[in-house]
MARLUM-690644 format. One record per residue (C-alpha): residue number from 1; residue in three letters; x, z, y. Coordinates in Angstrom, 1 decimal. Layout:
N
<atom NUM, ALA, <X, Z, Y>>
...
//
This chain:
432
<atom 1, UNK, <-177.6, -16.8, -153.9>>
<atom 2, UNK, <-180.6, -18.2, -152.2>>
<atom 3, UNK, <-182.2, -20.7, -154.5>>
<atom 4, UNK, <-184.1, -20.0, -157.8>>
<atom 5, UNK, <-184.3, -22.2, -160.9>>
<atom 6, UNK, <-186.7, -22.2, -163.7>>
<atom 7, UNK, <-186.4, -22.8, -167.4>>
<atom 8, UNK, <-189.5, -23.4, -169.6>>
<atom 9, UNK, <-189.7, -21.0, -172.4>>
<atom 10, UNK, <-190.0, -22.2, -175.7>>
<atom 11, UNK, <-193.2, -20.5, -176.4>>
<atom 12, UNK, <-195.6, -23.0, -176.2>>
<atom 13, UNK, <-199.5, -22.3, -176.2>>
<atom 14, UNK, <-201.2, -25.7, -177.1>>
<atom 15, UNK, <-205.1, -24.7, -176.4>>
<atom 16, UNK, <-206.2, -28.9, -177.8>>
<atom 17, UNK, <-207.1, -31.9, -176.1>>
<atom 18, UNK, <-210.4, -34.2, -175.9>>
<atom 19, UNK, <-209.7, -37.9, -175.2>>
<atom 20, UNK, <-207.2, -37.8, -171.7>>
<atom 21, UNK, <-208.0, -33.5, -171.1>>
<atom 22, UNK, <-204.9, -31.7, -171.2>>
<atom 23, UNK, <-205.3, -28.0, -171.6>>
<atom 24, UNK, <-201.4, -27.0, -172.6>>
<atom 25, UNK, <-199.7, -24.3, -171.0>>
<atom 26, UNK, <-196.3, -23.5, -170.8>>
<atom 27, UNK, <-194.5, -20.4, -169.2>>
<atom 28, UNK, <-191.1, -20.8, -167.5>>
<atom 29, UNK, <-188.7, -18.2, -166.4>>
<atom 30, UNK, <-186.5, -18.1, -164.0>>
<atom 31, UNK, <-182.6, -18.6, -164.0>>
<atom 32, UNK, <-180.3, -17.6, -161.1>>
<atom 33, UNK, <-176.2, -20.0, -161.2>>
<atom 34, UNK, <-173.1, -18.0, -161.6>>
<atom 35, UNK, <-171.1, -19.9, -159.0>>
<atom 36, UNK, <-167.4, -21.1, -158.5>>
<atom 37, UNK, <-165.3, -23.3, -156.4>>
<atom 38, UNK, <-163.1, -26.1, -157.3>>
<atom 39, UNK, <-160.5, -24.4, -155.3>>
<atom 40, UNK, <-161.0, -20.8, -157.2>>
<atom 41, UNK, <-161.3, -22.6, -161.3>>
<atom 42, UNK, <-157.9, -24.6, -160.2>>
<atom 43, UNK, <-156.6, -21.6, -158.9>>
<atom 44, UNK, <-157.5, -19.2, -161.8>>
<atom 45, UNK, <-157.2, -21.4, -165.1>>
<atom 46, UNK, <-154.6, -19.8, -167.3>>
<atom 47, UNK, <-156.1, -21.3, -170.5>>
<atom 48, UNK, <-155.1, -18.3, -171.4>>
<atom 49, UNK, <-155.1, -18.5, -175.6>>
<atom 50, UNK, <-155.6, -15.0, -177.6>>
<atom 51, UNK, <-156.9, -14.7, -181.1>>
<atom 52, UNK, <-159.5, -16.6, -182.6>>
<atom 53, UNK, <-163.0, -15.7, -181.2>>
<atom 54, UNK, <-166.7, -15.7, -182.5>>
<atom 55, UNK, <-168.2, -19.1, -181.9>>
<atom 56, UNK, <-171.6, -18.5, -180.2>>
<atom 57, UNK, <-172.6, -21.5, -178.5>>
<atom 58, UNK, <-170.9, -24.7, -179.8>>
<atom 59, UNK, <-171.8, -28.4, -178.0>>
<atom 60, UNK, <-168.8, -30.5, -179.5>>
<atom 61, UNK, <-166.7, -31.1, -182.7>>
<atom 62, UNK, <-163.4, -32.7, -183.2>>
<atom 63, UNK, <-161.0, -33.2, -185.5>>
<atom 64, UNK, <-157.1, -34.2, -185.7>>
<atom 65, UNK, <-154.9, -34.0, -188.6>>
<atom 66, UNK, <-155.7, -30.4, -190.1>>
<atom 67, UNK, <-156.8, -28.9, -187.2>>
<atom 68, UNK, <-160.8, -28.6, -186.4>>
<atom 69, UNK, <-161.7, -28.0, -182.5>>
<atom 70, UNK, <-165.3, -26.6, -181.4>>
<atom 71, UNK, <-166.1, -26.3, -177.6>>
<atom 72, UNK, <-167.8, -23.7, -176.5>>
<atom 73, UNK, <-170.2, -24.4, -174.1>>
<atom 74, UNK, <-169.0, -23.0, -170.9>>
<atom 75, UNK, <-166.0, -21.2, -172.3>>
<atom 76, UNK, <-163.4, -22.8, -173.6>>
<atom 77, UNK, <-161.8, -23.9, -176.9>>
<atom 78, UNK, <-161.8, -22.9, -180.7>>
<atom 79, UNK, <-158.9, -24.5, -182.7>>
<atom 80, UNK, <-159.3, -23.8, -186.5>>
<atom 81, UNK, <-156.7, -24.4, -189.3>>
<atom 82, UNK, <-158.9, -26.8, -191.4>>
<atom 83, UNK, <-156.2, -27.7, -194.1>>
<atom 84, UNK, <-158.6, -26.1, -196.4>>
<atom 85, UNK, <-162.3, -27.0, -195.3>>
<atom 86, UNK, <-163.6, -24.3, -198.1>>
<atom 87, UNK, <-162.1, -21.3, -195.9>>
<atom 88, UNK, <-161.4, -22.5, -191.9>>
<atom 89, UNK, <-158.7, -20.1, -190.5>>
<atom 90, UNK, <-159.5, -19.3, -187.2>>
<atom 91, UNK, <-156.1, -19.3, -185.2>>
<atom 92, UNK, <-156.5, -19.5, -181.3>>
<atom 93, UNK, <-159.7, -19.4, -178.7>>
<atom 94, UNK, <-158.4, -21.1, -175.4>>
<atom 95, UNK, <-160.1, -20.1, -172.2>>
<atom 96, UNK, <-161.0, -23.7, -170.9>>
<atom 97, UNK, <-164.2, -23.6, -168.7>>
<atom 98, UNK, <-165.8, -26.4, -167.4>>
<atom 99, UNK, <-164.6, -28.2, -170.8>>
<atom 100, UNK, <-167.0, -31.0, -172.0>>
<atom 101, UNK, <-164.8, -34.1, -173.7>>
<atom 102, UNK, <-162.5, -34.1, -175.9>>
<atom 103, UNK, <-159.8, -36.2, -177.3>>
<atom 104, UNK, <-156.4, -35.8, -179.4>>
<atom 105, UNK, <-153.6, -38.4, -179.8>>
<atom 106, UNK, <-150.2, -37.8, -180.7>>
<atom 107, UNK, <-149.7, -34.4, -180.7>>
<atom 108, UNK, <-151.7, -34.0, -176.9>>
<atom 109, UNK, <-155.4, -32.7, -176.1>>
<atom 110, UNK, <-157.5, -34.5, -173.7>>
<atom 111, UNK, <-160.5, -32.7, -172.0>>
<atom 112, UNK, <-162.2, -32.6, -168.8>>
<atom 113, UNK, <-162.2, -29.2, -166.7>>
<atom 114, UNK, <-164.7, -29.7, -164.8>>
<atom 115, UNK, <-164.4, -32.9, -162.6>>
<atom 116, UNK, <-160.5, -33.1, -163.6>>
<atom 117, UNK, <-158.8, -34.5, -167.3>>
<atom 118, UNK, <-156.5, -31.9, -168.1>>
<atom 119, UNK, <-153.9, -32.4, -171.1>>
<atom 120, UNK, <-152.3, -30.0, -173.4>>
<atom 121, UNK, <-149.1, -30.1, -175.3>>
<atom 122, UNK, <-150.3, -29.0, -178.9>>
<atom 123, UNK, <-146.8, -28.2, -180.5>>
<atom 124, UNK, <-147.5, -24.6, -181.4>>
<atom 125, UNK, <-151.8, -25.3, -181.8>>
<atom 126, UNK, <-151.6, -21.5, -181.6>>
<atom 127, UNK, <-150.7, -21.7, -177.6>>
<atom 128, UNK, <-151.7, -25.3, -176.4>>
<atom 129, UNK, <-149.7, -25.7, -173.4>>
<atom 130, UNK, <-150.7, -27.5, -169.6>>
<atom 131, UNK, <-149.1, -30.3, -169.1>>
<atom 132, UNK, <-150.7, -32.5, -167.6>>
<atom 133, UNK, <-153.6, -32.6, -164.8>>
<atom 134, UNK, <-155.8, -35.6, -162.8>>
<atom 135, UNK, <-158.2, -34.2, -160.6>>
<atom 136, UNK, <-161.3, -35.3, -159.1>>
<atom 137, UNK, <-161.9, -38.0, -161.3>>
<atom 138, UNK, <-165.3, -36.8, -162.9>>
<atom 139, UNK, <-168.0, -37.1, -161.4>>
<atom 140, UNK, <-169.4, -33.7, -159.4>>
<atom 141, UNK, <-173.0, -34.9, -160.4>>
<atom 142, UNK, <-172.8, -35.5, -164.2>>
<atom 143, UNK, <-172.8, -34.1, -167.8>>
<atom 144, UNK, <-168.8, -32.8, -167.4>>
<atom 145, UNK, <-170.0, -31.2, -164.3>>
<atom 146, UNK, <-173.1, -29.3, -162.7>>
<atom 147, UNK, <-172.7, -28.9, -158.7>>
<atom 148, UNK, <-175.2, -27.1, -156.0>>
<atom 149, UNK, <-175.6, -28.7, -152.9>>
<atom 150, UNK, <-173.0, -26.3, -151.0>>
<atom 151, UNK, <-170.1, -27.5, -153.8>>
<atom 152, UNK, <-170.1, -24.5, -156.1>>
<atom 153, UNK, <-169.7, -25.3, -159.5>>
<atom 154, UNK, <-172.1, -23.7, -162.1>>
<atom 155, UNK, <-170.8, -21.5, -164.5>>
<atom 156, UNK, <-173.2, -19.9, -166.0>>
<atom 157, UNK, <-176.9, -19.3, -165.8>>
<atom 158, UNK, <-178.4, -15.5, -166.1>>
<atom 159, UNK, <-181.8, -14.9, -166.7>>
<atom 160, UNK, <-184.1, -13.2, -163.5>>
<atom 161, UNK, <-186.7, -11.6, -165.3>>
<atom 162, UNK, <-189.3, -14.3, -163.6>>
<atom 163, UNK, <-192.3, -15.8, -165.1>>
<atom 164, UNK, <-194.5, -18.5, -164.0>>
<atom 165, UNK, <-197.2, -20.8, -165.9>>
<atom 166, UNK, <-196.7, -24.5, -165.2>>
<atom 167, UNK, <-200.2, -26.7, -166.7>>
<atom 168, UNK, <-200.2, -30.6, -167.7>>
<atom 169, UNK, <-201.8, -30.8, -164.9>>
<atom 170, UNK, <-198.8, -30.8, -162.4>>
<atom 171, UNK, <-197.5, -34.8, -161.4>>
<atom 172, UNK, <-194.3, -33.5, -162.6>>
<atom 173, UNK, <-195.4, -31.9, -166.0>>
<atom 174, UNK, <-194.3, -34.9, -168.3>>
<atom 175, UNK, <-190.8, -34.9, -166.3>>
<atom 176, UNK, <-187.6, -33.7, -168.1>>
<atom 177, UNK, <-186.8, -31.8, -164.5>>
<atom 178, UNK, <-187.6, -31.8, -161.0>>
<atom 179, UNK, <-187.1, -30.3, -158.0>>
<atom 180, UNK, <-189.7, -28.4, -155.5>>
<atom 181, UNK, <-189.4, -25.6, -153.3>>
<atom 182, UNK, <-185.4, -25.7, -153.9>>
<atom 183, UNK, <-186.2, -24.9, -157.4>>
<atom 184, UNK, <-184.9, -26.5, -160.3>>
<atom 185, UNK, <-187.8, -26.9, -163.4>>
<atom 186, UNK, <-186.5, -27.9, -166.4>>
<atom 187, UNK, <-188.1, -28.7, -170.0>>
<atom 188, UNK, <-185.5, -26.5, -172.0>>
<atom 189, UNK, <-181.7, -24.7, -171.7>>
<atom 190, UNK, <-180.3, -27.8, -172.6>>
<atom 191, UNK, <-181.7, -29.4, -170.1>>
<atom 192, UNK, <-179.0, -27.5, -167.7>>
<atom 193, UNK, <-176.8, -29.1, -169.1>>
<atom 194, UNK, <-178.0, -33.0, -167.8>>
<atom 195, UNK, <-180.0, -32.3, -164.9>>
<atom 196, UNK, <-178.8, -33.0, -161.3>>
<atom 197, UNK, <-178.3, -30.0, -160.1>>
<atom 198, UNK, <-177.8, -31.8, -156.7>>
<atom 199, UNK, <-181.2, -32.1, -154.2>>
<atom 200, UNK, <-180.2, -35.0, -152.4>>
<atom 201, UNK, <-152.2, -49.6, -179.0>>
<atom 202, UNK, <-150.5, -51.9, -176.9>>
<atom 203, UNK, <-147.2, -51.4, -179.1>>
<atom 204, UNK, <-144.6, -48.6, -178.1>>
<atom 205, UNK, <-145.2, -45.2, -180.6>>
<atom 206, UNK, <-147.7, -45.3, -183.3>>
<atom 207, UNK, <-151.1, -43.7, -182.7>>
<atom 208, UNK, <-152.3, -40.8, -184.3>>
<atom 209, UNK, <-155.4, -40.0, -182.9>>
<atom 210, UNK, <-158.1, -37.8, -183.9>>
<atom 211, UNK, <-162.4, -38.2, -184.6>>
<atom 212, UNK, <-165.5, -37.0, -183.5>>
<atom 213, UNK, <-168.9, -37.2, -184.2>>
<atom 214, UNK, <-171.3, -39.9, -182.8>>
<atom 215, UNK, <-172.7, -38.4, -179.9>>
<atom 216, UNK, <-168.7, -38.0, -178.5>>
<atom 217, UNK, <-168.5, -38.7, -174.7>>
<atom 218, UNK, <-164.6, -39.2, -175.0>>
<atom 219, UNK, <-162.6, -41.6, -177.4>>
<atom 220, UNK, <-159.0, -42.8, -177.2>>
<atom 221, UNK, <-158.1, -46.6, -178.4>>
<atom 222, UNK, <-154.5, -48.7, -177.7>>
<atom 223, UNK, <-153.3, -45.5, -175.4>>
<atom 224, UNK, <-156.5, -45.4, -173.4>>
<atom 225, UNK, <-158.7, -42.6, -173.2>>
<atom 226, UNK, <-162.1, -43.7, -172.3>>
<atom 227, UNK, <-164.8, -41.1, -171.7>>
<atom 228, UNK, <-168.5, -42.0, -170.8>>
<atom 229, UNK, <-171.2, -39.8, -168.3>>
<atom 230, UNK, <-174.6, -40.2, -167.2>>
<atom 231, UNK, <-173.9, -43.7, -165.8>>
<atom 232, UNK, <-169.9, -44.4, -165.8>>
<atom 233, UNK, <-167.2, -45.5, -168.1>>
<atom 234, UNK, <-163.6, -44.1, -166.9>>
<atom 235, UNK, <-160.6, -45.4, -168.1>>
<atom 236, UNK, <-157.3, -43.7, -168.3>>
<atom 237, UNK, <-154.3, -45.0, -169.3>>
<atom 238, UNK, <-151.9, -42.7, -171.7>>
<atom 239, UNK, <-149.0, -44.7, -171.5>>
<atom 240, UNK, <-147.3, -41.1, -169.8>>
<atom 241, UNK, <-149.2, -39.5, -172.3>>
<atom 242, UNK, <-148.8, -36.3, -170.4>>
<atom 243, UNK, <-150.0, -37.5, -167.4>>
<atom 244, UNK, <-153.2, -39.8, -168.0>>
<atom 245, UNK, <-153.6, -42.7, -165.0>>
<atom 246, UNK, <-157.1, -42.9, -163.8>>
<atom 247, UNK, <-156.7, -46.5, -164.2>>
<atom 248, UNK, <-160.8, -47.7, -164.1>>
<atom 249, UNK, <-164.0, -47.5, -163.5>>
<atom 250, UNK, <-167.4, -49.0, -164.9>>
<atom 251, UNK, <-171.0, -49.0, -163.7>>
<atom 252, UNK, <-173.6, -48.5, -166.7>>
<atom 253, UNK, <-176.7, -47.7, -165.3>>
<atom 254, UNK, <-178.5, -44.2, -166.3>>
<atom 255, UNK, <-179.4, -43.1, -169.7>>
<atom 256, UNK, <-175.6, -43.5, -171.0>>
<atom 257, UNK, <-175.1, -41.1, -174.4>>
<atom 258, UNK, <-172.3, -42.1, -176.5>>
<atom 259, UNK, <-169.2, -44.4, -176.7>>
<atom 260, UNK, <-167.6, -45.6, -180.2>>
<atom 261, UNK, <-164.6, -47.0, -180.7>>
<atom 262, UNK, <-164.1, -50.6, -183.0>>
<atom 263, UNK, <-161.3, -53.0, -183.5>>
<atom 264, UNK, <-160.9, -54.4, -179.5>>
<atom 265, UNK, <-164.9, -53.5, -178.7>>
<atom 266, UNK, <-166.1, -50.1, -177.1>>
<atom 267, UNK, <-169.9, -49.8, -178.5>>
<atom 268, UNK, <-171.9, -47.5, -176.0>>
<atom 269, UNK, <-175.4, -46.0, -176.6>>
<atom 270, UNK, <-178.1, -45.4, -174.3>>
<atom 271, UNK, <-181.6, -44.4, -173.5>>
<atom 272, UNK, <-182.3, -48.4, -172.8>>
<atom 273, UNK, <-180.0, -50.1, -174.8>>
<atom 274, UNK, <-176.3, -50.6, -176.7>>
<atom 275, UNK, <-173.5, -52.0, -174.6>>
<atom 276, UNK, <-170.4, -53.3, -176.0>>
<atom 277, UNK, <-167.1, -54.2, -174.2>>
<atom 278, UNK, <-164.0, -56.1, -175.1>>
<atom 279, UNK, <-160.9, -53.6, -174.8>>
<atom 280, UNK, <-158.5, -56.1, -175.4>>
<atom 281, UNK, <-156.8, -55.4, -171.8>>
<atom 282, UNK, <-157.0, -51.8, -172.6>>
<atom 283, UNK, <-157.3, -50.7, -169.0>>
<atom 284, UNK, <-159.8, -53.4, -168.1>>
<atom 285, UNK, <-163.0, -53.5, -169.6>>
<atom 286, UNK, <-165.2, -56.2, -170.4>>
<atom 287, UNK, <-168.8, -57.0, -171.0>>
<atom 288, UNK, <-169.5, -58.9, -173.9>>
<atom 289, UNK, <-173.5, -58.2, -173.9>>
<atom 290, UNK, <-176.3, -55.4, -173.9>>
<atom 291, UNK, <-178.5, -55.1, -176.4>>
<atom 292, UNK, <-181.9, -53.7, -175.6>>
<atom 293, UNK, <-184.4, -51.3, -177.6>>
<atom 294, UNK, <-187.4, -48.9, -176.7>>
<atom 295, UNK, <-186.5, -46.1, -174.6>>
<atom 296, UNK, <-184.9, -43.4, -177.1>>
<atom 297, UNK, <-181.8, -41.1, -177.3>>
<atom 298, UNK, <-179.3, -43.8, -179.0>>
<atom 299, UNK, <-175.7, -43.0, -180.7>>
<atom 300, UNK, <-173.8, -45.6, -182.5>>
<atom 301, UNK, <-171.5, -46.1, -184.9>>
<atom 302, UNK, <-170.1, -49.6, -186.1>>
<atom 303, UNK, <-168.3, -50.4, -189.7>>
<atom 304, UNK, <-167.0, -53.9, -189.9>>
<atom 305, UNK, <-169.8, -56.4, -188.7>>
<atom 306, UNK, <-172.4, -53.8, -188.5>>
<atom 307, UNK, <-173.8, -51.7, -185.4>>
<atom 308, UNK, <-176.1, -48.8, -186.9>>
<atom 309, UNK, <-178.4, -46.8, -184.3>>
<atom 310, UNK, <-180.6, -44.2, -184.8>>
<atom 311, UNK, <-183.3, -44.2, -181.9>>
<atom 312, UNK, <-185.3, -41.1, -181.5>>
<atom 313, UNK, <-188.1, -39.9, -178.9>>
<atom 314, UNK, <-189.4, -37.1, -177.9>>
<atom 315, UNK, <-190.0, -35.1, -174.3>>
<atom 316, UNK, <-186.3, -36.0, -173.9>>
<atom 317, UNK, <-185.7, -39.5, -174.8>>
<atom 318, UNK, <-188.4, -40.8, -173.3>>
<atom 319, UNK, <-190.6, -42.6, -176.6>>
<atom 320, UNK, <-192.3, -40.8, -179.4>>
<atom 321, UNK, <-190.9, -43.2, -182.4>>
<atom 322, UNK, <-188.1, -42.6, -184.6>>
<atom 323, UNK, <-186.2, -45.1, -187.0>>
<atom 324, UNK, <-182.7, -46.5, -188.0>>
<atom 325, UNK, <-181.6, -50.5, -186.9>>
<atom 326, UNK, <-178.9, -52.2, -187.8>>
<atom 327, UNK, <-177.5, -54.8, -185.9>>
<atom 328, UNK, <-175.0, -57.7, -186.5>>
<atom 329, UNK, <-172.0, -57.9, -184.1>>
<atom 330, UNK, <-169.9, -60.1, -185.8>>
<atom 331, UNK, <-170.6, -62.2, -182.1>>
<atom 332, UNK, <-170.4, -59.2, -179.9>>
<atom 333, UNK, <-171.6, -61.7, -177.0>>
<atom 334, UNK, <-174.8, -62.3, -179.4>>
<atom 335, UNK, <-175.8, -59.3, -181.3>>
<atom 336, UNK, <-179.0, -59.2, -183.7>>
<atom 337, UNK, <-181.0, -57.0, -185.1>>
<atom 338, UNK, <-181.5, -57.1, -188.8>>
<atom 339, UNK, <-183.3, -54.6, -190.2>>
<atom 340, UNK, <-185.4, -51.7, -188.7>>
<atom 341, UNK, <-186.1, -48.8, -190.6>>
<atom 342, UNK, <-188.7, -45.6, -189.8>>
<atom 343, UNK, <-186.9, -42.4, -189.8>>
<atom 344, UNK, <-187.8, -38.6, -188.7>>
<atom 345, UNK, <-186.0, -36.4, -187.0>>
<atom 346, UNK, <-182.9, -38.8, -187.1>>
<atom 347, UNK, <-179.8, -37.8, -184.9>>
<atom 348, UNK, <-176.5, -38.3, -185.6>>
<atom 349, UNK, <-174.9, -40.4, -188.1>>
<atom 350, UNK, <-171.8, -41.6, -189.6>>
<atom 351, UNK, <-170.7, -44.6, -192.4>>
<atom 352, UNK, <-168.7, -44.9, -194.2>>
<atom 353, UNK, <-167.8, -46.3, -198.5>>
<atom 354, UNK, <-171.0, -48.1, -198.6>>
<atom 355, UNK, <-172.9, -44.9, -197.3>>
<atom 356, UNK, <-174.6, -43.6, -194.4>>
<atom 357, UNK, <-174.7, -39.8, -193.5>>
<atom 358, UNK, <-178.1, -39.2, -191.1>>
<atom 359, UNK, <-178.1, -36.2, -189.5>>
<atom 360, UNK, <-182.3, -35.0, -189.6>>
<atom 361, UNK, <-182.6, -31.8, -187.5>>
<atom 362, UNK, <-184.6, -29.5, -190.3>>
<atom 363, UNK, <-184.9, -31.8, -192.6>>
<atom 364, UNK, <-181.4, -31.3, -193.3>>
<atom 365, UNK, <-178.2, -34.2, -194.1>>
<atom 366, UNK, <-180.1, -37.3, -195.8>>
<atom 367, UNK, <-177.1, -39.5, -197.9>>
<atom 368, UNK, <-178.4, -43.4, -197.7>>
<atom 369, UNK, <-176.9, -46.3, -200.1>>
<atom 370, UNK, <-175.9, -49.5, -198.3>>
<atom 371, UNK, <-176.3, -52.5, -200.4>>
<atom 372, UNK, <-173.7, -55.7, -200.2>>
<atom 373, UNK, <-174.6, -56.7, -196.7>>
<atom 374, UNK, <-174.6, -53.6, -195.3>>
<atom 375, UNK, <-178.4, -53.1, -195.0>>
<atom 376, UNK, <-179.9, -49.7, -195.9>>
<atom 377, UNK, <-181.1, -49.4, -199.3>>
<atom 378, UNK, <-182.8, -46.1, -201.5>>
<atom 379, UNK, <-182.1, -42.8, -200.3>>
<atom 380, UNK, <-179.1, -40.9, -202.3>>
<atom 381, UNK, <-180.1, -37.3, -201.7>>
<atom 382, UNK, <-181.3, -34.9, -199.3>>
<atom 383, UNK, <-179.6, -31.5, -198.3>>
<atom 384, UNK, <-180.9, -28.7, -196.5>>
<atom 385, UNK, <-180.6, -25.5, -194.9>>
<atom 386, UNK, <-178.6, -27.0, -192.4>>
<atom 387, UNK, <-180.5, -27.9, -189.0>>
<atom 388, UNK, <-177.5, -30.6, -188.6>>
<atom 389, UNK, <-176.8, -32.3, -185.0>>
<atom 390, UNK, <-173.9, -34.7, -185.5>>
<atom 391, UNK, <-171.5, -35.3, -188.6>>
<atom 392, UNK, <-168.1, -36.6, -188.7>>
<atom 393, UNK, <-167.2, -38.6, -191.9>>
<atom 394, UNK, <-163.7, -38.3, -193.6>>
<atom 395, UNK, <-163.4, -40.8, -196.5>>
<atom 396, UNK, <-159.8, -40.1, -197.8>>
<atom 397, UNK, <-160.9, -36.6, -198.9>>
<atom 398, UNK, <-164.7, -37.5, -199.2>>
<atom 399, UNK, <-165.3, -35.1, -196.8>>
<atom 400, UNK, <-168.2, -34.0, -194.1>>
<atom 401, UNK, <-168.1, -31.8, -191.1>>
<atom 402, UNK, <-171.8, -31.5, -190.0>>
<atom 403, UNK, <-172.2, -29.8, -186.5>>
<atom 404, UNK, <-175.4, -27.8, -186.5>>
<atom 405, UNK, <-178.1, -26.6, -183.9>>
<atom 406, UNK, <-178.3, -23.0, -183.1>>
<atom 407, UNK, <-177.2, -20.2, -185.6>>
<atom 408, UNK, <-176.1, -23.1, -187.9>>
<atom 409, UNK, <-172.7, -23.4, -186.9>>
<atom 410, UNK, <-170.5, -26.3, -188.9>>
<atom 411, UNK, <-170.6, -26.7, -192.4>>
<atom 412, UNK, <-168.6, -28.7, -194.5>>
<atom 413, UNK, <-169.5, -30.9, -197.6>>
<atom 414, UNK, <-168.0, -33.0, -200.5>>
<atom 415, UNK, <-169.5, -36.0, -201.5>>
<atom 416, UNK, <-169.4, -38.3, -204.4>>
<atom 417, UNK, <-169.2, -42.2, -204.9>>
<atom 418, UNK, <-172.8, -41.5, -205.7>>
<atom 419, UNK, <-174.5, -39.7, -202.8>>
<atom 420, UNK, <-174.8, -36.1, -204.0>>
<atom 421, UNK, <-173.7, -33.8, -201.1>>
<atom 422, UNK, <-172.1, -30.2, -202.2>>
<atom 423, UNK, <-171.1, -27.1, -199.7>>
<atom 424, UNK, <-167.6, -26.6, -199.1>>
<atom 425, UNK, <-167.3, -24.1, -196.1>>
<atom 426, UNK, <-169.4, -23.1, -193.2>>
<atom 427, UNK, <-168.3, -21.6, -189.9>>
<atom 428, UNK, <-171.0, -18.8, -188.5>>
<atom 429, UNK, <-171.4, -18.5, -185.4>>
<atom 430, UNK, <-172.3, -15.3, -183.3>>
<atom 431, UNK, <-175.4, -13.8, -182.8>>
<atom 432, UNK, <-175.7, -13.6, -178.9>>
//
């Protein structure tokens, strides 16, 4: 292993500033990559499933029927039994590393491994079974995937013991990473999980297809499994459902978050913007229009004629601002904005019953009303002790799953046709 990266540590000494002075500090340690080969994960994945496991470090949520899926970053796969959200029963962890996306229709599990979509027969959820693999069709540079110049493929990162300071007074301090002396710099753990690590139903059976939250990369519409990167739209079509057809592929631009499904329109969020495309040819995508905002992290979620987008800032999104904005689509060619709102701490979000669910960091999961047009109106309630990332929304049982940062885990709520928000269940997650 002959190159060294470094990861900012969250301790942060801010010493003031006068006018344009910048006297803030930051110390970084340094992280060495546990390395594989696209050769050796192909070889060696068993998926092997054993008994439930501890979740430590969960990055996505999904669900399908009764069954609730976590991905654990780097790992593999937690499949609960979620048929009563007041006690999950944990019944399988499925090795799966490299796993990113995920998707579920009719009975079969889409993720990527890596830079290959792999699919699982999900008969006995206990034991999902391989069916089904397309390789190379991720790209090696990209959220599903982290890749060093010689082709390994990150695994893991383990922590060298290495300390440096790194002033506001570097060109790159205001970057989210950078590269110099064949060291990677990045602003925090997540980051590892972005940066370039690189120096240089169309009829037939009836869908049943699961949900995620709103910052999901993969979604599945008229047996087509679309899954978004950094820059790229990929199409695959399911019509052998368990062998997906890399069947397309778009050209976004950077900054690309999120995709949501609606009627025949994809809606997918940005750093720059929202872009929607007609889906009508499932395996042929088409743009309808781009809507531009300020640079922010942007997910999306649409109900009926209504497009509603949180836009946050910070070191990572690129703006310092924060607020909610609702746009018409009822032309998707011509979409306008019709009410902007100031939020804080806004993330995801879901709608649903005349409601919308915000997910605030800290500040908890904030309930909104939504008058007859669909505009945001007084604010229904307020819970905390959550630090909740992303919620997914399930109005036949007036239900929430709300994924959580850190030690938070999922917990699980009922609401009322009035807004009030009460705990259900909560999955912990290990203490690492």
């Amino acid at each position: 292993m002959n190159k060294l990266f470094l990861l900012p540590f969250l301790a942060v000494l801010l010493c003031g500033c006068l006018e344009e002075t910048c006297n803030e500090t930051r110390t970084v340690i340094g992280f060495e990559p546990v390395t594989t080969t696209a050769g050796e994960w192909r070889a060696n994945s068993s998926f092997f499933c054993g008994v439930g496991q501890p979740v430590c470090t969960a990055s996505g949520f999904y669900v399908y029927e009764d069954y609730l899926f976590m991905v654990e970053e780097n790992k593999g796969l937690h499949i609960y039994d979620n048929g009563n959200p007041s006690d999950p029963v944990p019944i399988t962890f499925m090795e799966a590393p490299g796993g990113q996306g995920l998707a579920v229709r009719n009975g079969i599990l889409y993720m990527n491994q890596y830079t290959d979509l792999v699919a699982f027969d999900l008969s006995d959820p206990t034991r999902p079974e391989l069916v089904g693999r397309t390789e190379d069709v991720f790209e090696p540079y990209s959220v599903f995937a982290q890749v060093l110049p010689n082709d390994e493929f990150v695994v893991d990162w383990v922590e060298t013991g290495e300390q440096r300071n790194l002033t506001c007074n570097s060109p790159n301090f205001g970057n989210r990473s950078f590269w110099q002396d064949d060291i990677l710099f990045a602003n925090s753990s997540a980051d590892f999980a972005t940066a370039n690590v690189n120096n240089s139903s169309g009829g037939g059976q009836p869908e049943t297809v699961g949900q995620g939250g709103s910052l999901a990369r993969f979604t599945i519409s008229n047996r087509t499994l679309y899954a978004v990167d950094d820059q790229r739209l990929k199409v695959f079509d399911l019509t052998d459902a368990e062998n997906p057809r890399y069947a397309d592929q778009v050209n976004l631009g950077w900054g690309i978050e999120t995709i949501f499904p609606s009627g025949d329109n994809l809606y997918i969020g940005s750093t720059t913007g929202m872009h929607i495309y007609n889906v009508s040819t499932p395996t042929a995508p088409e743009h309808l229009s781009t809507f531009q905002h300020v640079l922010s992290c942007d997910p999306v979620v649409v109900a009926g004629d209504l497009a509603y987008v949180t836009l946050w800032g910070g070191r990572d999104c690129g703006s310092t601002g924060d607020q909610l904005e609702i746009i018409d689509v009822s032309d998707p060619r011509n979409p306008e904005s019709l009410q902007i709102t100031p939020m804080s701490s806004s993330h995801g979000l879901g709608v649903a019953e005349g409601k919308l669910f915000l997910c605030a960091q800290w500040e908890g999961l904030k309930v909104f009303d939504l008058d007859h047009n669909g505009l945001l109106g007084e604010q229904l309630s307020v819970t905390t002790g959550i630090n909740a990332r992303d919620v997914i929304v399930l109005p036949e049982d007036n239900e929430l799953i709300v994924l959580g940062y850190g030690q938070d885990g999922i917990q699980q709520f009922n609401y009322t046709d009035g807004g009030q928000v009460t705990a259900n269940g909560k999955i912990e997650v290990c203490v690492e």
